[in-house]
GUTIDO-808833 format. One record per residue: y, z, x of N, C-alpha, C in turn. Coordinates in steps of 0.05 Angstrom, whole numbers, plus 5000, padded with zeros to 4 digits. Layout:
BEGIN
YZXYZXYZX ...
//
This chain:
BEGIN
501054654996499154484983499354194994 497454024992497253835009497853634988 498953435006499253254973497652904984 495952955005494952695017492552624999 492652664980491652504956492452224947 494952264952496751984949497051914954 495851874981494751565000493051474998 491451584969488851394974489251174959 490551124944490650864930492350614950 493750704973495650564988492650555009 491150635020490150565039487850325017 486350404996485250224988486749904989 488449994971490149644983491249564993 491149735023492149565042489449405055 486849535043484949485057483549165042 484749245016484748974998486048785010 488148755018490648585018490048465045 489248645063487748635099485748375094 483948475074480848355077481848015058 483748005050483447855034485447615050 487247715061488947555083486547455113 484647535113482947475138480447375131 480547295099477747235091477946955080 479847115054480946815041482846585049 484546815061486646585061486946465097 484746595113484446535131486446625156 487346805151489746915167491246745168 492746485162493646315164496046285166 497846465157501546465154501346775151 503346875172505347165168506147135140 506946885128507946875108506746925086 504046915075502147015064502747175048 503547205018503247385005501747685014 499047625020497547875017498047995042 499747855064500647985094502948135082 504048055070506548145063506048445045 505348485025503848675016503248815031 500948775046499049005066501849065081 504048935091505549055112507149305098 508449155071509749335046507049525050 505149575037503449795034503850035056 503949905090503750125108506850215113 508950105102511150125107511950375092 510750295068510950595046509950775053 507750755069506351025069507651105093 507550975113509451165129512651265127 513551145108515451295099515551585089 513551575072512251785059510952055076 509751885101509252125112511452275134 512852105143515252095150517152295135 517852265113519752495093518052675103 515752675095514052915087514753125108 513953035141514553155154516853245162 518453035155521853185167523153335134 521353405116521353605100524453505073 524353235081526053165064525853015036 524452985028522252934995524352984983 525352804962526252884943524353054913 525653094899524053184874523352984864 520553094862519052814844518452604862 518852644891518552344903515052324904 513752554903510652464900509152334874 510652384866510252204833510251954827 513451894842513451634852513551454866 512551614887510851534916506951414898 506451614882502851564879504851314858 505051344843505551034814505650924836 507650814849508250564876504550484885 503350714896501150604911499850554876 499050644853497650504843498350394830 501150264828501349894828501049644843 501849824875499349654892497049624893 494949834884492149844883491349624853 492549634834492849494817493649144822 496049144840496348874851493648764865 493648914886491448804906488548734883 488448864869485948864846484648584838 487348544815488848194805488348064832 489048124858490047794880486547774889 484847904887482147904886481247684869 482347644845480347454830482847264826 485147244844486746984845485146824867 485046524856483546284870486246284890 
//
């Protein structure tokens, strides 16, 4: 069974966190909160897909692999309507 369902909330905000570091804040500093995030965001997921393939998942790690992405999808949400 496939479990790549649970990247969709990690690719949404990374795509948040992307658009909003090149829009708003002008790409302006690595240091950037929302760079930082988007990097955290792809860092997770390739971790994730990483286990997946070398078949080492703990129990339950998809559980709390998806919560993780949708408290980022949740973060990125909020830094949307931060000035």
């Amino acid at each position: 069974m496939s479990n790549s369902i649970i990247l969709l909330p990690f690719i949404f905000a990374f795509l948040v966190f992307a658009f909003r570091f090149y829009f708003r804040e002008s790409a302006a500093s690595m240091a950037n909160p929302s760079f930082v995030l988007a990097v955290g965001t792809v860092v997770a997921v390739v971790l994730y897909l990483v286990l997946g393939v070398l078949d080492t998942l703990p129990p339950h790690s998809t559980l709390g692999f998806g919560l993780l992405g949708l408290i980022l999808l949740g973060v990125s949400v909020v830094r949307i309507f931060m000035l």
